[in-house]
C-alpha positions in Angstrom: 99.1 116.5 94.8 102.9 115.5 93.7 105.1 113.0 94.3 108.8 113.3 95.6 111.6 110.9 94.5 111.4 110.1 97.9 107.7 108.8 98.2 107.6 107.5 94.6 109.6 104.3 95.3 107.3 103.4 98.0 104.3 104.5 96.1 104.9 101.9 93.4 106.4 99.0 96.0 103.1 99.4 97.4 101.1 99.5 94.2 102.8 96.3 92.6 102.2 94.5 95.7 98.7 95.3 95.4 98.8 94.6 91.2 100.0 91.4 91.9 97.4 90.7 95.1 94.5 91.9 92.4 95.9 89.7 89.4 96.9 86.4 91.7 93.4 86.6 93.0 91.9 84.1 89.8 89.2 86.3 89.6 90.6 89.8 87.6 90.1 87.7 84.3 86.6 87.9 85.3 86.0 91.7 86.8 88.6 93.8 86.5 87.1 96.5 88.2 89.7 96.0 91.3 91.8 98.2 89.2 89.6 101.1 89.6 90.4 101.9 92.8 94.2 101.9 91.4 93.4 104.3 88.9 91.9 106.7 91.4 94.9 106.7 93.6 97.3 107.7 90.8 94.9 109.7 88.4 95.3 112.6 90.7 99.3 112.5 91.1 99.7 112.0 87.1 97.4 114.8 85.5 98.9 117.7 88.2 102.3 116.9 86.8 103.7 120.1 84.4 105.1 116.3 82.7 103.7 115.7 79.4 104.2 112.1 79.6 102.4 112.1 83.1 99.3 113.8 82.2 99.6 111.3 79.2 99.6 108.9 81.4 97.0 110.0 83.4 94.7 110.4 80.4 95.6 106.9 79.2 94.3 105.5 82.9 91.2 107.5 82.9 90.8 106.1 79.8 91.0 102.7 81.3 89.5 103.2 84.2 86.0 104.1 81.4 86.6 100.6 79.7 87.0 98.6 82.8 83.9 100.4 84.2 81.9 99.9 80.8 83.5 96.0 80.4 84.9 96.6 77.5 88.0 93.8 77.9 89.5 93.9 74.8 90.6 97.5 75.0 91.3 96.9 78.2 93.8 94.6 77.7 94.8 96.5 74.8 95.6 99.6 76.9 97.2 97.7 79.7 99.6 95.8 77.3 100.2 99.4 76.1 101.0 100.9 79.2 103.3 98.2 80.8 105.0 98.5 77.5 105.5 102.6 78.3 106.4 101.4 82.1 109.3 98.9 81.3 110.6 101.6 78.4 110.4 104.0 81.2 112.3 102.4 83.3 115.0 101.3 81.4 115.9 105.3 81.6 116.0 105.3 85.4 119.0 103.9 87.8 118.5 106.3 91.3 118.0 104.4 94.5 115.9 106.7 96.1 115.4 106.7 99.7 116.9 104.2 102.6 114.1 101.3 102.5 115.0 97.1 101.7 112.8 97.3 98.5 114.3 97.8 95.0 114.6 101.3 93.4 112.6 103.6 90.7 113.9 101.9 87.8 113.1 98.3 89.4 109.7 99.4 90.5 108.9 100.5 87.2 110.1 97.4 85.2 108.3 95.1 88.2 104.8 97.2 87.6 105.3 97.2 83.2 105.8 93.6 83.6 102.2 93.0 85.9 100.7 95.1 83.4 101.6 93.1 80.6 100.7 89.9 82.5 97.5 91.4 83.3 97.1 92.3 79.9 97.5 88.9 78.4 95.0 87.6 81.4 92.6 89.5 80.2 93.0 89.0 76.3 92.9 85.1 77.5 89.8 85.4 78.8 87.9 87.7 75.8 85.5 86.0 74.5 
């Protein structure tokens, strides 16, 4: 399974509206799992990748999927503070305007997702007890 440049912008439009659905919801603080089915949707485009940092990054969300599953918040948050950090660095790198749709390029899509991850993140460390 891979992505194109083409499908990739629309790929994370549509994941960061449903990030901020999940996380607007008031009850993420309190179950995360929502996330899981996230992480199953990207898992499989991120560890075919011949990308280091995408299998990385695949590794790092199986690894989250396991703590959300298990409960384990505080590395939870930790991780997703982690990798909206690696998203907004990531996009800082990117300027193409990939396809012809009204939403916001790659590099926009990336910095829109690191910054839901980080306010995720900081939801959940809120919240651990």
């Amino acid at each position: 399974m891979a992505l194109t440049s083409a499908t990739l912008n629309d790929e994370l439009y549509q994941t960061n509206l449903s990030l901020g659905d999940l996380f607007n919801n008031h009850t993420f603080a309190h179950d995360p799992s929502g996330l899981i089915p996230l992480i199953d949707h990207w898992a499989p485009y991120l560890q075919n990748s011949s990308s280091s940092v995408t299998t990385t990054a695949a590794a790092a969300l199986n690894q989250l999927r396991e703590y959300v599953q298990t409960g384990d918040r505080a590395n939870t948050s930790a991780l997703l503070q982690q990798l909206g950090e690696q998203a907004s660095k990531s996009a800082s790198n990117v300027h193409d305007w990939v396809g012809n749709h009204g939403h916001n390029g790659i590099g926009d899509q990336l910095r829109h997702l690191g910054q839901l991850l980080i306010m995720a993140s900081g939801n959940l460390r809120n919240y651990v007890r």
